[in-house]
C-alpha positions as CSV (number, residue, x, y, z in Angstrom):
1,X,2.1,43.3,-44.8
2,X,2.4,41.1,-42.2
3,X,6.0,39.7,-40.7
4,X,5.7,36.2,-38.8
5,X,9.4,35.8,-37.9
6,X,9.4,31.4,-38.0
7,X,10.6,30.6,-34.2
8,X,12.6,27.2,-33.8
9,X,12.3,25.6,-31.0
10,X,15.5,24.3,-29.8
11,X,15.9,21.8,-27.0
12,X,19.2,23.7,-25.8
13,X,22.2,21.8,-24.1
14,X,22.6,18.6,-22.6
15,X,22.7,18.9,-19.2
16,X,25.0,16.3,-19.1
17,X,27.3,17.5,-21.5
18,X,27.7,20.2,-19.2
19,X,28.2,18.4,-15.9
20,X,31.0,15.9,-17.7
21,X,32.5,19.7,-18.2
22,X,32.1,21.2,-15.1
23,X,33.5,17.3,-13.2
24,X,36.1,17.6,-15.8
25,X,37.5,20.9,-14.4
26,X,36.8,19.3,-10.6
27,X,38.9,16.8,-10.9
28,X,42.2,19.1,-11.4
29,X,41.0,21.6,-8.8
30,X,38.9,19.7,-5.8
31,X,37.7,16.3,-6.5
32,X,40.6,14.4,-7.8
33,X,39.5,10.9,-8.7
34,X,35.8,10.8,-8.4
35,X,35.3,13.7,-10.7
36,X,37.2,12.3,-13.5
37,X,35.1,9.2,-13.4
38,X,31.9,11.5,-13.4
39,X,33.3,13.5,-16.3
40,X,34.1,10.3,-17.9
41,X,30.9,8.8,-17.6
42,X,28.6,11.6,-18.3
43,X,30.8,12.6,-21.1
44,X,30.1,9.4,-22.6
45,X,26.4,9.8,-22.2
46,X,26.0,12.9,-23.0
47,X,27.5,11.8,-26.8
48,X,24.9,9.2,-27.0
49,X,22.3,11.7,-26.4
50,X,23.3,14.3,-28.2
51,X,23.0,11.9,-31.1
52,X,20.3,10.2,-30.9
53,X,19.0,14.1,-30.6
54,X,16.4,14.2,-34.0
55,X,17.5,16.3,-36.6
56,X,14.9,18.9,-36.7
57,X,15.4,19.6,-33.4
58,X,19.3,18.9,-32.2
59,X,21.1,19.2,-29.1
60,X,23.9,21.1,-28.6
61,X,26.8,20.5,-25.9
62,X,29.3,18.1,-28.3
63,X,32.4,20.1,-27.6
64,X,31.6,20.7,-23.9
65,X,30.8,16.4,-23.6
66,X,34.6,16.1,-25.5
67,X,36.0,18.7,-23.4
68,X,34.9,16.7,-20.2
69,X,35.7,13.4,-21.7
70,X,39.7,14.4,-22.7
71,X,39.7,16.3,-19.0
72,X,38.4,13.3,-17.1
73,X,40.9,10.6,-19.1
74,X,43.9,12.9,-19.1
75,X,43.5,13.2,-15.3
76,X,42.6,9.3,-15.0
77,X,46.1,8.5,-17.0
78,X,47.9,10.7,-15.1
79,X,46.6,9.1,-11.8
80,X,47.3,5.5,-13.4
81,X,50.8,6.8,-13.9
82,X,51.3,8.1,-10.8
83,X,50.7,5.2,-9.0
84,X,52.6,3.5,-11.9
85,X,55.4,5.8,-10.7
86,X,54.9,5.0,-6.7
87,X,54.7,1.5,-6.5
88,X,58.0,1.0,-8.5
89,X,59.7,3.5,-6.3
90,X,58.8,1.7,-3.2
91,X,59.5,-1.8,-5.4
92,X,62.7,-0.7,-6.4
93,X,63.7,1.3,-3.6
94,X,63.1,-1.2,-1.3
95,X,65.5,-3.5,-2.9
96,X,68.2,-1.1,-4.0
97,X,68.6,-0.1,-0.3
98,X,68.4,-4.0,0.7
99,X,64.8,-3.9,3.1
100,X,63.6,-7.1,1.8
């Protein structure tokens, strides 16, 4: 008897689900605005590919495109609230100490 093991091909991971990942994780540790828009971006793209992917053969990388995605937003709101945060200390610290 003969065994013919039935081989799927599989197109792997998107590539850019894995760079929204990896630009995700850059932006808390070295590259603190430009890689959250990276991860944000490719994030993004890398959802739309991964479903348009046909179903007999998929692509896999959804959680690592979400992981990027919530990385690269929760670093962009905390930057929008930091600078939130700085502009009224200097608008309010200027005029509670009177340097109009």
């Amino acid at each position: 008897m003969s065994y013919q093991p039935s081989y799927r091909s599989s197109s792997g991971t998107s590539s850019l689900a894995v760079v929204s990942l990896v630009f995700g994780i850059l932006s808390w540790c070295l590259l603190p605005f430009i890689g959250a828009i990276v991860a944000v971006i490719c994030g993004h793209m890398a959802r739309g590919e991964i479903r348009r992917s046909p179903i007999d053969n998929p692509i896999e990388g959804d959680g690592m495109a979400v992981a990027g995605l919530v990385l690269g937003y929760a670093h962009l709101a905390l930057c929008m609230l930091g600078l939130f945060v700085f502009i009224a200390a200097l608008a309010f610290g200027f005029s509670w100490w009177g340097w109009h």
